[in-house]
VOGU-3710 file (C-alpha; in Angstrom, 3 decimals, decimal comma):
1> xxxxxxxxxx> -107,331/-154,137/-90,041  -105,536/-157,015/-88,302  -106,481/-160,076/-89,426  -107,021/-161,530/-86,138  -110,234/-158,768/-85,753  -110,929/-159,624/-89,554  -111,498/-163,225/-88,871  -113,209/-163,246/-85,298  -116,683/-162,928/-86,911  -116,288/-166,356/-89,090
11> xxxxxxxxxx> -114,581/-167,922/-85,941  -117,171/-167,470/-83,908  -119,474/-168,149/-86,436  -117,868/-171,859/-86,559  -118,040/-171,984/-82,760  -121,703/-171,624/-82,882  -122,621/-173,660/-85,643  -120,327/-176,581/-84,087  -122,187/-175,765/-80,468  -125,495/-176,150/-82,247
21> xxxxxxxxxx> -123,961/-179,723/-83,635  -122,385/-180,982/-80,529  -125,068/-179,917/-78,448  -127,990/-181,465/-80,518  -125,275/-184,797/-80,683  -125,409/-185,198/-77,814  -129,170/-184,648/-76,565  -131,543/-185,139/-80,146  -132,325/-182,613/-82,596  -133,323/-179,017/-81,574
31> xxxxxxxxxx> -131,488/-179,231/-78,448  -129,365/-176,471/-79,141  -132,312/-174,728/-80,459  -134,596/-174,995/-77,177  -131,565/-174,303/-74,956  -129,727/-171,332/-75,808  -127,703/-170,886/-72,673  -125,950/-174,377/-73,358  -124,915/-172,833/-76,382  -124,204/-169,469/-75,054
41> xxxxxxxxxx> -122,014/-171,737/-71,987  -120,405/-173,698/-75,039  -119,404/-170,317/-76,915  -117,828/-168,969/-73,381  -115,994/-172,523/-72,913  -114,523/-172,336/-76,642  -113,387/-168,668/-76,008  -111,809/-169,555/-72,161  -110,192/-172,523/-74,185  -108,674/-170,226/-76,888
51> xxxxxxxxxx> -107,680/-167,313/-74,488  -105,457/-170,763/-72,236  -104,371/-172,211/-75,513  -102,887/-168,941/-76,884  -101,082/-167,952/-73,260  -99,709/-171,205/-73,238  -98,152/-170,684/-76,641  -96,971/-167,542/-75,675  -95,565/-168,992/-72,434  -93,523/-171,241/-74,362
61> xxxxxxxxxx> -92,163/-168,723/-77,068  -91,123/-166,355/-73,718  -89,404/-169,216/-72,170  -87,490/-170,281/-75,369  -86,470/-166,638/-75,814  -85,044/-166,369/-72,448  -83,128/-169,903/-72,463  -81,371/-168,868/-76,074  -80,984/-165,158/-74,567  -79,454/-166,514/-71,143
71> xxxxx> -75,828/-166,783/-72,216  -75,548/-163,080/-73,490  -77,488/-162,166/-70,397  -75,473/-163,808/-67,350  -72,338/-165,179/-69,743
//
């Protein structure tokens, strides 16, 4: 299995456990606990974050690829 899939679970278990801890930060103890579409809107922020983050990377690596692959390309 790839260990991207192999790792999700534990991931996401970090995202939550760090929603429940920012969330209750930020308005008192059991927050998180009382509210659980802020930490359902935190989870889908964290994954829209990720999903930018890793295009962005990718972005980059395409560009570089191109730049050093120009000269052969169009001499």
């Amino acid at each position: 299995m790839d260990h991207t899939k192999r790792d999700a679970p534990q991931a996401v278990s970090h995202y939550l456990a760090e929603a429940h801890r920012a969330l209750d930060a930020e308005f008192g103890d059991g927050h998180a606990a009382r509210h659980p579409e802020l930490v359902a809107a935190f989870l889908q922020a964290c994954a829209i974050e990720s999903a930018v983050n890793a295009a962005r990377i990718a972005s980059r690596e395409t560009n570089e690829t191109l730049l050093r692959l120009k000269p052969r390309l169009f001499g």
